[in-house]
C-alpha positions, 0 to 999 in steps of 0.5 A, spaced: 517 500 479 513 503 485 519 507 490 519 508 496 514 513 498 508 508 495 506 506 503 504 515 503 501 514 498 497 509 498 495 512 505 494 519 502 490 516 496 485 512 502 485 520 504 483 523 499 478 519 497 474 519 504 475 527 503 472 528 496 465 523 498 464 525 506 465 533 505 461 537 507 456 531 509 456 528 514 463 531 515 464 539 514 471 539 512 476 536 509 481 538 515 476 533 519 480 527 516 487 526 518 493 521 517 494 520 524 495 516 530 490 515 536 494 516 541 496 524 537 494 529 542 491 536 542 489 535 535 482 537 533 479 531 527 473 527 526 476 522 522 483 519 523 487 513 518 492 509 522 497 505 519 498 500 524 502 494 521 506 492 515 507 485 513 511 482 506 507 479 503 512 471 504 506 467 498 507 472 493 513 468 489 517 474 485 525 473 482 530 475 486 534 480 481 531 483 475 534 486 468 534 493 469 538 497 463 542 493 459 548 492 464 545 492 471 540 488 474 536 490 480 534 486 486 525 485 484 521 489 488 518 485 495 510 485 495 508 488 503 501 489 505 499 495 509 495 493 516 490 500 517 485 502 522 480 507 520 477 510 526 474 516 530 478 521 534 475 521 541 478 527 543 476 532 538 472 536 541 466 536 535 461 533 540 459 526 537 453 522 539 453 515 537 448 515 531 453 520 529 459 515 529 455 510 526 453 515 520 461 517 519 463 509 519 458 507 516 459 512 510 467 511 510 465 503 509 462 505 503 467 509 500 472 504 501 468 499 498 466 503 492 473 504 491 477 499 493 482 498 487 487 503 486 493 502 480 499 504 482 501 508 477 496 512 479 500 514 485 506 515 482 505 517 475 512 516 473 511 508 472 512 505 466 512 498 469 505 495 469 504 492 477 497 489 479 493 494 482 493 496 489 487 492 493 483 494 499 480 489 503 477 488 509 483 485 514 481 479 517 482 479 525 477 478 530 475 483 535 480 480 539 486 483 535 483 489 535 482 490 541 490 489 541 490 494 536 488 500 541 492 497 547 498 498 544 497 505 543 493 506 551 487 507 549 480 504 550 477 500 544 472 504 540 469 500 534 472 502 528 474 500 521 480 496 520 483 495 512 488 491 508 491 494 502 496 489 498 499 487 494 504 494 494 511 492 491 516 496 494 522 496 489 530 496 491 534 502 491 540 496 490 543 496 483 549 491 481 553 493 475 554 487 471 561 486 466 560 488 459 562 482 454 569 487 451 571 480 447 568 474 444 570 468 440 565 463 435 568 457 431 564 455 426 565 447 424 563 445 417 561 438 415 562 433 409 554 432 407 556 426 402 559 422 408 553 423 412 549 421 406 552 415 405 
């Protein structure tokens, strides 16, 4: 089961791959694409991945203790989704013009798209449980829930790329030790086969 550094990682995958497809065009450098928020100041990037909500995922039926060992059970991992928003940093000083926004957004939407899946065992290579994959999708809210977004941070609304990544199962670092069975008794009862046959 996936620990809990899985929220960082999923982010740290989102960046990874943005790195290796829009470097060195349309963006120059990795440096210029950075988990960060947009109300950070004094930072010079291009491109910023903002992690802006977390959600259980409450319709994702899942049993409330699991077997772990064999003589410990262990709280069922919980399925969240993580509620991003991928957008430009204005307050870069690389001197953008609009068609160049539309380039970098454009290009960031391929890439999600043609990466939209990731196994978690590929974040964390120590899982031995098998775990649905990791979905990027885009996140269905209206403009008007965007533009909530970039009030919450004080900034005016800019357009911008808004994802959702689900199911990620979180495991529970809650373990109960259950008492081992140090004593057991069987009886055994015999029947008279003649008497049932007759």
């Amino acid at each position: 089961m996936a620990d809990y550094s899985i929220i960082a990682d999923v982010s740290a995958y989102i960046v990874r791959k943005l790195r290796e497809k829009m470097c060195p065009e349309p963006i120059p450098s990795a440096n210029n694409i950075e988990i960060s928020s947009p109300a950070s100041q004094d930072v010079d990037y291009i491109v910023g991945l903002y992690l802006y909500d977390i959600r259980e995922e409450l319709q994702v039926n899942h049993p409330e203790y699991i077997r772990h060992g064999r003589v410990q059970l262990q709280r069922a991992p919980r399925p969240f989704a993580l509620y991003y928003m991928v957008f430009i940093n204005g307050g870069g000083q690389m001197g953008l013009k609009d068609p160049d926004v539309q380039k970098i957004i454009g290009k960031v939407a391929q890439i999600v798209n043609d990466n939209c899946a990731v196994r978690p065992d590929e974040l964390q290579k120590w899982l031995t449980t098998e775990e649905p994959p990791i979905v990027l999708s885009q996140a269905k809210i209206s403009l008007e829930e965007k533009v909530r977004v970039w009030q919450a941070i004080n900034k005016p609304y800019q357009v911008s790329l808004f994802y959702k990544a689900s199911p990620v199962y979180l495991s529970s670092a809650d373990v109960i030790d259950t008492p081992r069975v140090v004593d057991a008794s069987f009886s055994l009862q015999l029947t008279d086969e003649r008497r049932e046959e007759g």
